[in-house]
C-alpha positions in Angstrom: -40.5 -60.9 21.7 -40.6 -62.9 18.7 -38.7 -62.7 15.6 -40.9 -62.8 12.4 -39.5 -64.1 9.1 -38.7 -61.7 6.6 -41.0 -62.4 4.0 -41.9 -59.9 0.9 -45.5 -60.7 0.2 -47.1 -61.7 -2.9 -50.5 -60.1 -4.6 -52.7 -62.7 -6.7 -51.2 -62.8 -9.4 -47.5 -63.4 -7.2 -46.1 -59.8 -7.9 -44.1 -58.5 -5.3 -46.3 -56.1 -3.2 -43.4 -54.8 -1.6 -45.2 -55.7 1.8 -43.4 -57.4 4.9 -44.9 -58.4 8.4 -44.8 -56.2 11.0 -40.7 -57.8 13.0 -39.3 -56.5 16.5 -38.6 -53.0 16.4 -36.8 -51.0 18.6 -36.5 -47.4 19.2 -33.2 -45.3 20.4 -32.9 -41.9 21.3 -29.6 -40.9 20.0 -27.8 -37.2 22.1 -26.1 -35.7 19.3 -22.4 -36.8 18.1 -22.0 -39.9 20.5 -22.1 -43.2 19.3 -24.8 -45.8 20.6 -24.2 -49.5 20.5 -27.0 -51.5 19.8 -26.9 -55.6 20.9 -29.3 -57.0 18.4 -32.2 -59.5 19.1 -30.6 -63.3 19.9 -31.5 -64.9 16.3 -32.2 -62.0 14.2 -30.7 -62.1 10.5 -32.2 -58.4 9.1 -32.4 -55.4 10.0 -34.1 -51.9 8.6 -33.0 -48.8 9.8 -35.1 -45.4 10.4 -34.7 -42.4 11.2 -35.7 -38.8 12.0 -32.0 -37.3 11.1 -29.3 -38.6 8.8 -28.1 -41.7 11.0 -24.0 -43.6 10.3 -24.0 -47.1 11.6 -20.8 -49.8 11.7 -21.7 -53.2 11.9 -19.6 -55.0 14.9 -18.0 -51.5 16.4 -18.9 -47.7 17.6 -19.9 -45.3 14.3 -18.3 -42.2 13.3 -19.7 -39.1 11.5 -16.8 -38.4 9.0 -14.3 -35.8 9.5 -12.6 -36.5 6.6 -11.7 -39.2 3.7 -12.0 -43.0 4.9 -10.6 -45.0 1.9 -9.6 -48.6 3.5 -13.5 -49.7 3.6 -13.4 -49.0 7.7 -16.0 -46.0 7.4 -19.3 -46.2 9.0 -22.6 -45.6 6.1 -24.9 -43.2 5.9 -28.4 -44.2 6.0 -29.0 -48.1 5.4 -31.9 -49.7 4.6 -31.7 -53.5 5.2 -29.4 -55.3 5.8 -28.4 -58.9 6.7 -26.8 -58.9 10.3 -26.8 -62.6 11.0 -23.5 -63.1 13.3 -23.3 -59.3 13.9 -23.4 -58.9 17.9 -23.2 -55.2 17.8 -24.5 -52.1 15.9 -23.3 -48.3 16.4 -25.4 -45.8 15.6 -24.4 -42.0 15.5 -25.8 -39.3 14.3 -24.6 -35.2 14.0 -28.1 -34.1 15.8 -30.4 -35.5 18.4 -32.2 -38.0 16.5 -35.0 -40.9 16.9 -34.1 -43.6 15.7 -36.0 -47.5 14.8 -34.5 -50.6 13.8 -36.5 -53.8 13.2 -35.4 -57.0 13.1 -36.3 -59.8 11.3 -35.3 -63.7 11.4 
């Protein structure tokens, strides 16, 4: 497995296409309400999450589904896109349902 750099690629005339290379992804199966803790790739600086259900992830610890008001910046977030891991060893990853679930990483 090889990390790819994450790289937004350029038309012609060097407008953002929006495009990326293909990174690592891998997939989880997640069994509804129970938290799964994801080690990233050794050297990977990006992630971007998918999913086939609402997904909460916590950088560096086990995600919740909220039961109630979190107001001290602790609480896990709903549905991320990308986001820069670098120095993150762990990811948790919860959802309410059963869901399917890809995260690809980047360099």
């Amino acid at each position: 497995m090889t990390l790819e750099s994450l790289i937004i690629r350029r038309n012609d005339r060097m407008d953002d296409t929006g495009a990326i290379k293909a990174g690592v992804v891998n997939t989880y199966l997640l069994t509804a309400s129970t938290n799964k803790a994801v080690t990233p790739p050794t050297g990977a600086r990006y992630a971007i999450f998918a999913s086939t259900h609402d997904i909460w992830v916590k950088m560096g610890g086990a995600a919740s589904v909220p039961a109630g008001d979190t107001t001290d910046g602790t609480g896990s977030e709903l549905n991320p896109s990308l986001r820069f891991i670098e120095g993150v060893t762990a990811i948790g990853v919860i959802s309410e349902y059963a869901a399917k679930v890809s995260i690809t990483f980047y360099k």
